[in-house]
LOFI-744739 format. One record per residue (C-alpha): x, y, z. Coordinates in steps of 0.2 Angstrom, whole numbers. Example, Ala and Ser with C-alpha at 12.3 -4.5 7.8 and 13.67 -1.06 7.14 Angstrom:
! LOFI-744739
62 -22 39
68 -5 36
***
This chain:
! LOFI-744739
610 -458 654
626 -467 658
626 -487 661
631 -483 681
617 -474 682
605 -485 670
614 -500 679
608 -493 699
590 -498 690
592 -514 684
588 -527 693
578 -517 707
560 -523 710
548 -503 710
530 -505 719
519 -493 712
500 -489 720
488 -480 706
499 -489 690
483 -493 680
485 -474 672
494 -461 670
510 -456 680
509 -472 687
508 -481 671
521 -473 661
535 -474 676
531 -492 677
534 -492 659
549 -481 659
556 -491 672
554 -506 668
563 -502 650
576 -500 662
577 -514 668
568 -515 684
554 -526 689
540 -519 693
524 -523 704
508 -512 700
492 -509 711
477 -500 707
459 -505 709
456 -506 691
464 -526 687
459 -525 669
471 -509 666
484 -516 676
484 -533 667
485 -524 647
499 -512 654
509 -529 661
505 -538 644
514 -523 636
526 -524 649
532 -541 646
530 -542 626
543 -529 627
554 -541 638
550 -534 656
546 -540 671
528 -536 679
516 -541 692
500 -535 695
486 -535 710
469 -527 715
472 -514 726
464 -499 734
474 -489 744
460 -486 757
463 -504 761
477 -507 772
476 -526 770
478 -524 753
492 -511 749
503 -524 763
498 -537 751
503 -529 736
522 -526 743
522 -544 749
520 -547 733
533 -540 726
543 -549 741
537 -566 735
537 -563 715
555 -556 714
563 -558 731
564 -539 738
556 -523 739
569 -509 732
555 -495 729
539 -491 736
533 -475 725
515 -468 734
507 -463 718
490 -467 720
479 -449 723
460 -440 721
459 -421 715
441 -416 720
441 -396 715
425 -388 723
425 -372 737
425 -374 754
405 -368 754
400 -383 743
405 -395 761
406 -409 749
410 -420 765
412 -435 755
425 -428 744
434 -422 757
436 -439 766
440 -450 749
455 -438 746
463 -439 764
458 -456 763
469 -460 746
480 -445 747
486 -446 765
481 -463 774
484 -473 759
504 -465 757
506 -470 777
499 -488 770
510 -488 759
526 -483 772
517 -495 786
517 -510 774
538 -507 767
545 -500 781
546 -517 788
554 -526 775
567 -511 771
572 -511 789
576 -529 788
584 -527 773
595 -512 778
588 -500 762
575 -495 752
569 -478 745
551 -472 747
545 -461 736
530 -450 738
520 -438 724
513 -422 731
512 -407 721
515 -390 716
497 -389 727
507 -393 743
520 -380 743
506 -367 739
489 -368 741
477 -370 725
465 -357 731
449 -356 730
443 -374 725
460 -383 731
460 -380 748
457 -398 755
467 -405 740
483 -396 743
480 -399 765
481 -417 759
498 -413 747
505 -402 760
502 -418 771
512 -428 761
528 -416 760
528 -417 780
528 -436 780
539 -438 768
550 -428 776
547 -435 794
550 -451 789
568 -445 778
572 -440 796
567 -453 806
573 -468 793
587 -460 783
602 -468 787
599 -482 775
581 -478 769
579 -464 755
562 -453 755
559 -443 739
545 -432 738
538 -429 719
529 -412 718
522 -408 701
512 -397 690
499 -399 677
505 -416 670
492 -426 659
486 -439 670
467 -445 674
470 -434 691
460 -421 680
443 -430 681
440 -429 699
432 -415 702
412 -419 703
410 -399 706
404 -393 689
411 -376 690
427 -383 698
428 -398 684
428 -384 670
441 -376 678
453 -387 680
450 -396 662
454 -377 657
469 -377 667
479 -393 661
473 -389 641
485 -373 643
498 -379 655
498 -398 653
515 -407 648
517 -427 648
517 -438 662
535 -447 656
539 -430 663
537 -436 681
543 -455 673
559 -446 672
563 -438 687
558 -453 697
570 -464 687
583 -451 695
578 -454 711
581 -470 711
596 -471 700
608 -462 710
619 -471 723
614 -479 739
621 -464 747
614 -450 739
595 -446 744
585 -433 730
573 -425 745
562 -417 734
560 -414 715
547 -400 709
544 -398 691
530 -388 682
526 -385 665
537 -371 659
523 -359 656
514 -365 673
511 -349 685
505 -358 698
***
């Protein structure tokens, strides 16, 4: 990576919702190395306090707060935050996500709701609570996982999950259009990338299948890390729209 490019991290202050584990935790460590401070929510304040402590033995800059997406009040509270802590908002990344696998016919209602409410309601928290605060400040850059799942659908099992992904890809790019002169909107879309994302599936059949899926395909989370920090390193006038990446032997 070239110090221009290094450089257009430094210094900027990332919000990141699910950063207790996986690709939430190892992009606010990655970024950080780089020199951004960062500000990580999840609802899990044990997590989030041993990743800071790692954070700032190694010489970063972290804050940390309880927070469920689901909650509006809280995900505005985490980015005022990072307002407070470090002066700005640069990044807002909408990491935070349920993957309940289980068919249509199993109605598991509950499911259902928990994953529009984290996957879809708490990304428009997330874009309700920055929006502000970039529009005053004249820039900012959200960025939005999806998946592999919302460009096709993971069918039979996936349906709801990927309506959800395929929800956050015409967000995404809704907002890049209404807000893009000065505000930048990435959408993330991954494969099978080892994260706790795995374990949500209560459907015992749909469980097994997706613990079979990610031991064949699986490849690390800095894989994601990575192509967020390019995102955000590139020039205020250059907006990465979208960024899929799968494991190489992935099909799906």
């Amino acid at each position: 990576m070239s110090s221009v490019l290094a450089n257009n991290i430094s210094g900027k202050v990332v919000v990141i919702t699910g950063g207790s584990s996986g690709l939430g935790e190892t992009t606010a460590r990655h970024l950080a190395s780089l020199g951004a401070s960062v500000v990580l929510g999840a609802r899990r304040i044990d997590k989030l306090e041993a990743i800071a402590a790692d954070i700032r033995t190694a010489g970063g800059k972290v804050a940390v707060q309880a927070t469920d997406v689901t909650r509006p009040d809280e995900v505005k509270a985490l980015v005022n935050l990072a307002q407070e802590r470090f002066g700005k908002v640069d990044v807002v990344i909408n990491n935070a996500g349920l993957m309940a696998i289980a068919p249509l016919a199993e109605t598991r209602v509950d499911e259902w709701d928990r994953m529009i409410d984290i996957n879809v309601k708490g990304l428009l928290y997330g874009v309700a609570a920055a929006l502000p605060i970039f529009q005053a400040q004249g820039s900012g850059h959200f960025i939005n996982i999806s998946s592999v799942a919302g460009i096709k659908v993971f069918s039979p099992g996936g349906t709801v999950y990927s309506g959800t992904k395929f929800a956050v890809r015409a967000i995404a790019e809704g907002l890049r259009h209404e807000v893009g002169g000065k505000i930048r909107s990435t959408i993330i879309s991954p494969g099978a990338v080892e994260s706790e994302l795995k374990y949500g599936s209560s459907d015992t059949q749909g469980a097994a299948f997706v613990k079979d899926f990610y031991q064949q395909n699986e490849i690390p989370s800095e894989s994601v890390a990575r192509a967020i920090a390019y995102a955000i390193e590139q020039p205020a006038d250059v907006d990465i729209n979208e960024i899929v990446l799968r494991p190489t032997v992935q099909e799906f």
